[in-house]
ZAZA-965060 format. One line per 2 residues: number of its first residue (from 1); their letters; for each residue x, y, z of C-alpha. Coordinates in nm, 2 decimals. Layout:
% residues N
NUM) a) X Y Z; ...
//
This chain:
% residues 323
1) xx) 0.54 -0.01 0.19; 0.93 -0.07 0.24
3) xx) 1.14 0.16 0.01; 1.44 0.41 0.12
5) xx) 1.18 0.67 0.01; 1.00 0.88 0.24
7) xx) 0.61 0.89 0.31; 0.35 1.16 0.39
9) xx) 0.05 1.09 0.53; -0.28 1.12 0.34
11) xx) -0.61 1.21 0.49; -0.75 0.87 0.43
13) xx) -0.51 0.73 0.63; -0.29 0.61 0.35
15) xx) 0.08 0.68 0.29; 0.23 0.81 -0.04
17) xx) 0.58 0.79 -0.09; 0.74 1.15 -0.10
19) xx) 0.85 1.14 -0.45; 0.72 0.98 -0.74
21) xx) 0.80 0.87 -1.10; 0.62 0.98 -1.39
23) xx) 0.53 0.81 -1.68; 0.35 1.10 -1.93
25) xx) 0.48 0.97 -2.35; 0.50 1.14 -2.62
27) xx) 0.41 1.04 -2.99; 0.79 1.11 -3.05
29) xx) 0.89 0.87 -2.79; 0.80 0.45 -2.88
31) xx) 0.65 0.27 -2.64; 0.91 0.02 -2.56
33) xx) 1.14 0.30 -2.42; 0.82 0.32 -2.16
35) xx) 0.86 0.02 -2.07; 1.19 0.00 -2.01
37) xx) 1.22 0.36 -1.80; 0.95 0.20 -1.58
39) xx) 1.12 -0.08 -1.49; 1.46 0.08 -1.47
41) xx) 1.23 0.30 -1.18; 1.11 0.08 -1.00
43) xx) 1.47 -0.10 -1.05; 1.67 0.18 -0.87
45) xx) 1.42 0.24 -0.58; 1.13 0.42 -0.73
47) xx) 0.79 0.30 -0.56; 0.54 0.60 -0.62
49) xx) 0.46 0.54 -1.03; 0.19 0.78 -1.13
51) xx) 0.02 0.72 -1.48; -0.30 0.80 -1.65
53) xx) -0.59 0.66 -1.91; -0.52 0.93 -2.17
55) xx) -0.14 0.86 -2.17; -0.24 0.57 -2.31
57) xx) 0.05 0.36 -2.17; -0.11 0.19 -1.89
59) xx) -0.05 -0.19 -2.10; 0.36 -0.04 -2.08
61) xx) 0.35 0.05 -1.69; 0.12 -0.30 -1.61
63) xx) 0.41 -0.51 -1.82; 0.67 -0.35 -1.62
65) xx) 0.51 -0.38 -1.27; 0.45 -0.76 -1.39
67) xx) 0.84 -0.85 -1.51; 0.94 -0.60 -1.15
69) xx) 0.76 -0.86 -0.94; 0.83 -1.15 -1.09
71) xx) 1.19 -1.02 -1.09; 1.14 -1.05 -0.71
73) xx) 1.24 -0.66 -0.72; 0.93 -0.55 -0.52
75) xx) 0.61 -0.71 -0.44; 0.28 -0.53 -0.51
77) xx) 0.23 -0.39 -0.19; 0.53 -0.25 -0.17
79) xx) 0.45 -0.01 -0.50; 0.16 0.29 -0.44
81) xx) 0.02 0.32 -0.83; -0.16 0.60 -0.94
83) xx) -0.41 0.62 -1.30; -0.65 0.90 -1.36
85) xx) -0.98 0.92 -1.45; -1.01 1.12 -1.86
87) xx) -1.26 1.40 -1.89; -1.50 1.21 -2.16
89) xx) -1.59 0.96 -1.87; -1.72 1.21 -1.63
91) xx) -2.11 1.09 -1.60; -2.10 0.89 -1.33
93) xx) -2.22 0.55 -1.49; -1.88 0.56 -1.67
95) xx) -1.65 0.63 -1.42; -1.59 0.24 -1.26
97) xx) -1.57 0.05 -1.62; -1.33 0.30 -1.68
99) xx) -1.13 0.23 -1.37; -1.19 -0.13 -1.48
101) xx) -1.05 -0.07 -1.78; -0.73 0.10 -1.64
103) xx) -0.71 -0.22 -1.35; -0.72 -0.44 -1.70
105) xx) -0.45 -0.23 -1.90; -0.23 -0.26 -1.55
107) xx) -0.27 -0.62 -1.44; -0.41 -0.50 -1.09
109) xx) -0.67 -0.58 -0.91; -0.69 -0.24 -0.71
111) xx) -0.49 0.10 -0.79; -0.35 0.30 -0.45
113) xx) -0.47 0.61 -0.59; -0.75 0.74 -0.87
115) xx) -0.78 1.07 -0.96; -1.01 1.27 -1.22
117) xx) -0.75 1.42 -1.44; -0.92 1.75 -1.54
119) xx) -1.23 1.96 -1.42; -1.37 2.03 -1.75
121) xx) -1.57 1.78 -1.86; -1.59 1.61 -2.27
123) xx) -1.83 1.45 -2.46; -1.87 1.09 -2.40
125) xx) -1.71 0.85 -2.68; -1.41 0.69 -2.84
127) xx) -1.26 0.99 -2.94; -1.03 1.10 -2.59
129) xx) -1.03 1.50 -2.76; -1.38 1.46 -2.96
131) xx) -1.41 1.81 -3.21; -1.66 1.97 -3.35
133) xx) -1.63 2.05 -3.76; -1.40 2.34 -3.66
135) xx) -1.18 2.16 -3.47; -1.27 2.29 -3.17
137) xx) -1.32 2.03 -2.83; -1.67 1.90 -2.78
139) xx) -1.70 1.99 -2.40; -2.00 1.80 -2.19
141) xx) -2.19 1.95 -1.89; -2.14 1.71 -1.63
143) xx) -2.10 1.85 -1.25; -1.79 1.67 -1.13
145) xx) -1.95 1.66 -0.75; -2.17 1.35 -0.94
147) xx) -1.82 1.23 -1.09; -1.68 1.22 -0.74
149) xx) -1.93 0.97 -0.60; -1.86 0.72 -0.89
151) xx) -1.53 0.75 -0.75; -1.68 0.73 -0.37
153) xx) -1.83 0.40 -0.48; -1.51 0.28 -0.66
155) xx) -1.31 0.28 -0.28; -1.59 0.13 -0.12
157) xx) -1.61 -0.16 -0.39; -1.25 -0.22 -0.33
159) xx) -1.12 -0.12 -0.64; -0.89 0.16 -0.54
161) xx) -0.74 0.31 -0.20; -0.74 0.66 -0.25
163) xx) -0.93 0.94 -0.46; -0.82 1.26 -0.58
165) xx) -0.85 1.56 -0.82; -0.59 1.67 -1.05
167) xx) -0.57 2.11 -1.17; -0.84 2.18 -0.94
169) xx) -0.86 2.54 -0.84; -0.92 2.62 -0.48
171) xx) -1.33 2.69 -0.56; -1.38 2.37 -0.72
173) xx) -1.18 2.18 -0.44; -1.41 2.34 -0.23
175) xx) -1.72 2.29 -0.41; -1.61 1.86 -0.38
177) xx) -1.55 1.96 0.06; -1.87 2.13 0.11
179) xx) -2.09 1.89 -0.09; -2.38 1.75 0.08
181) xx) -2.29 1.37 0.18; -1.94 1.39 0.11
183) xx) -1.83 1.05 0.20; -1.41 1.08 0.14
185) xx) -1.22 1.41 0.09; -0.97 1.41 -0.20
187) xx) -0.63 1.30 -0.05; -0.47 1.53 -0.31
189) xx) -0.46 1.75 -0.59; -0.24 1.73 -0.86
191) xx) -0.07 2.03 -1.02; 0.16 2.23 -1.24
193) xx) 0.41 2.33 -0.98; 0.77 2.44 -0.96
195) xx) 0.98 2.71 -0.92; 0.86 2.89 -1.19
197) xx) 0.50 2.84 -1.04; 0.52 2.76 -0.69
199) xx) 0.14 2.76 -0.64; 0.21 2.91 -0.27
201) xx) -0.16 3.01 -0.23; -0.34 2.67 -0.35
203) xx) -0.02 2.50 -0.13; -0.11 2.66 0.14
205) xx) -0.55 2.60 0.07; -0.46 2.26 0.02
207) xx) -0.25 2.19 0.36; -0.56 2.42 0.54
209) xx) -0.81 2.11 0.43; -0.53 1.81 0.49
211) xx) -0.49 1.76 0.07; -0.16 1.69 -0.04
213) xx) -0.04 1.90 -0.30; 0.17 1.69 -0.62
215) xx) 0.39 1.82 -0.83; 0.39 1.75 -1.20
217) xx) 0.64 1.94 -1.46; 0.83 2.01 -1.12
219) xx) 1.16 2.00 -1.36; 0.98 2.25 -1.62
221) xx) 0.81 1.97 -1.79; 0.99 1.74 -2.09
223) xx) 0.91 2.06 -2.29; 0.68 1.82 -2.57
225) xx) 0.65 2.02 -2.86; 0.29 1.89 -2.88
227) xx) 0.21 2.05 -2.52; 0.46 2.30 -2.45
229) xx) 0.56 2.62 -2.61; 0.95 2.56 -2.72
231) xx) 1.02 2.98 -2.67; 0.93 2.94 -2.27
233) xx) 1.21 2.94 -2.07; 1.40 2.62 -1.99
235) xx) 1.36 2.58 -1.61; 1.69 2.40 -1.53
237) xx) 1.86 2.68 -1.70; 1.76 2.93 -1.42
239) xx) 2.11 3.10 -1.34; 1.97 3.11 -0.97
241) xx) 1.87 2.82 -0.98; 2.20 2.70 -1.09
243) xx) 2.39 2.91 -0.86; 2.19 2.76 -0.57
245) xx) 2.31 2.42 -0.68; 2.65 2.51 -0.72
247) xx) 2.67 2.62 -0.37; 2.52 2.34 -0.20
249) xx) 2.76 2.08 -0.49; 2.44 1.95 -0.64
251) xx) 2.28 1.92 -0.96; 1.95 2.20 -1.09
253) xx) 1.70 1.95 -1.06; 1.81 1.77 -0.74
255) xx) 1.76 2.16 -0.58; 1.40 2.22 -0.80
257) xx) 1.28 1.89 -0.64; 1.39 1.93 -0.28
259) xx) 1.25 2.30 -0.30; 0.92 2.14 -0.38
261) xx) 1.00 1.84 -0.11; 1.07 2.06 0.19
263) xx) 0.73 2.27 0.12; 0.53 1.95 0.16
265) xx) 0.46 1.91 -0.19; 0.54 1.52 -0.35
267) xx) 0.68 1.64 -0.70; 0.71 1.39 -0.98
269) xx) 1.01 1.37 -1.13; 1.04 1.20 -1.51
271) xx) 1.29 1.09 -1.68; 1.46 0.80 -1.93
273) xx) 1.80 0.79 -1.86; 1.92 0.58 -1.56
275) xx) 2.15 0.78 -1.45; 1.88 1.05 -1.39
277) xx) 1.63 0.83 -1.20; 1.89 0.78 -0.96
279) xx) 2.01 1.07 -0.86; 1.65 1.27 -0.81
281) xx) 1.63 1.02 -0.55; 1.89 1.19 -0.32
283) xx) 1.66 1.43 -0.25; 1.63 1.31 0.07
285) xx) 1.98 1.32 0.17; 2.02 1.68 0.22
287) xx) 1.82 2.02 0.30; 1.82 2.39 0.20
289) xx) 1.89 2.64 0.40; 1.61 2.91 0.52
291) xx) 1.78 3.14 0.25; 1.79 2.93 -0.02
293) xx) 1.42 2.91 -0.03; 1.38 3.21 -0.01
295) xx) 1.61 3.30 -0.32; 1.39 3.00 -0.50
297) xx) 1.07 3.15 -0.36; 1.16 3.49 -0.53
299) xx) 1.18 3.31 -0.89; 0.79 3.23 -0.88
301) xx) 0.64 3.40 -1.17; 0.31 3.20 -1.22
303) xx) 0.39 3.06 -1.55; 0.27 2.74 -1.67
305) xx) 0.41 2.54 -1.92; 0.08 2.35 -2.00
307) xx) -0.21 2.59 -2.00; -0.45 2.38 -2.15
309) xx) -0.58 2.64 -2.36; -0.77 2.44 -2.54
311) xx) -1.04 2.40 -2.22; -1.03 2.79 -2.18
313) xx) -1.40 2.84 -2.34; -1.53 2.57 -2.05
315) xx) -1.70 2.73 -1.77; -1.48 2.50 -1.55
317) xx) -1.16 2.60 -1.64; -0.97 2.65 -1.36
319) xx) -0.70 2.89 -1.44; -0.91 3.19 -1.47
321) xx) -0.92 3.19 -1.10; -0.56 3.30 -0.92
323) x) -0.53 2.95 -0.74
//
């Protein structure tokens, strides 16, 4: 995988570039502008593109990786694609047709990386958020340890080249380690995480067990007003954070991505704007000092910007545990 990027090691024996672009839409935002951000990433030196079934963008990000290639801008293996697995296709005889369906969507015969999105499981159907009368989410009561063997079968079949979990707290990751005939550990798990939530504990659970943390919202999130509450605090506004930049002549989220970078987490960074794309790619050109860390690592305050409240009354919901 040739790209100036550079690579950590998953357990599977797989590399995953060290930063990676994300592709999560808004209603606000037309679809065409996805399209065009993902192949303006890729473009400027982006490899690691990480998208999902319930973003429902996946025809976008395969049209770009097509028009990339045939470009002669990168060839496939050169590019490490992660899609995620939605919560209403938990039972396990849904889980590879809806891989299949994602490969389709993408124009790929194989995805680097497949992860299940969210522990709590849904109700099985067209509707990706099915309610009840009241408006409240149907949940389902599938274990995901059965999930996880659907996704066992999808590697072995070919189909994809690594599988992982996404807001996974500590217990369940450990629930998916200790079950009986595990066949592949998850090669990551993929979290709220930033300076505002450095998720030190799970960081460190995850490194114990050789799972790589990722990073999304690592900037503080695009702050939707469909997800996010718009009176939480606007990360790249931190006055430490922005004094920490100052000093070392670089911009708030270059030093909110390299924080994340130099813990051994692979943060996502998203953005439209070219300009952007380009320079959260020098993260790897310089380093913070021991005390700038630790001025970052005092700004952790647990917060998340996407609690996911909705899931709360699910027995899986992992945020009632610390980490």
């Amino acid at each position: 995988m040739s790209s100036k990027q550079q690579l950590v090691r998953l357990n599977d024996g797989h590399y995953i570039p060290a930063l990676g672009f994300g592709t999560y839409k808004p209603n606000e935002v037309p679809r065409c502008k996805s399209v065009e951000a993902a192949k303006l990433a890729i473009g400027v030196g982006y490899r690691h593109i990480d998208t999902a079934y319930v973003y429902q963008i996946e025809e976008e990000i395969g049209q770009a990786i097509q028009s990339n290639i045939k470009a002669g801008d990168v060839k496939r293996e050169d590019l490490f694609i992660t899609t995620k697995l939605w919560c209403t296709c938990f039972r396990p005889e849904l889980v590879r047709p809806s891989l299949e369906k994602s490969l389709k969507k993408l124009q790929l015969d194989y995805v680097d990386l497949y992860i299940i999105h969210h522990p709590v499981p849904m109700k099985s159907g067209d509707n990706d958020f099915p309610v009840d009368e009241q408006g409240k989410l149907l949940f389902d009561t599938v274990d995901f340890c059965a999930t996880w063997e659907a996704l066992e079968k999808c590697k072995d079949a070919g189909l994809v080249k690594s599988i992982g979990v996404s807001n996974f707290n500590h217990r369940q990751l450990e629930r998916i380690l200790n079950k009986p005939g595990l066949k592949y550990k998850p090669v990551c798990n993929q979290v709220e995480c930033h300076i505002y939530n450095n998720q030190s504990k799970l960081l460190d659970y995850c490194k114990s067990k050789d799972i790589v943390l990722v990073a999304y919202g690592a900037l503080g999130t695009q702050r939707y007003k469909e997800w996010v509450d718009q009176n939480s605090p606007v990360l790249l506004n931190d006055p430490v954070l922005c004094d920490v930049a100052k000093k070392n002549k670089r911009s708030p989220a270059l030093i909110a991505l390299r924080y994340l970078v130099q813990r051994g987490v692979v943060p996502l960074a998203q953005s439209f704007k070219e300009n952007e794309m380009k320079e959260n790619l020098q993260v790897f050109e310089f380093q913070l000092s021991p005390e700038d860390m630790k001025t970052l690592d005092g700004l952790n305050k647990n917060f998340r910007y996407l609690p996911t409240k909705g899931f709360a009354d699910h027995p899986e919901y992992p945020y009632s545990e610390e980490y």
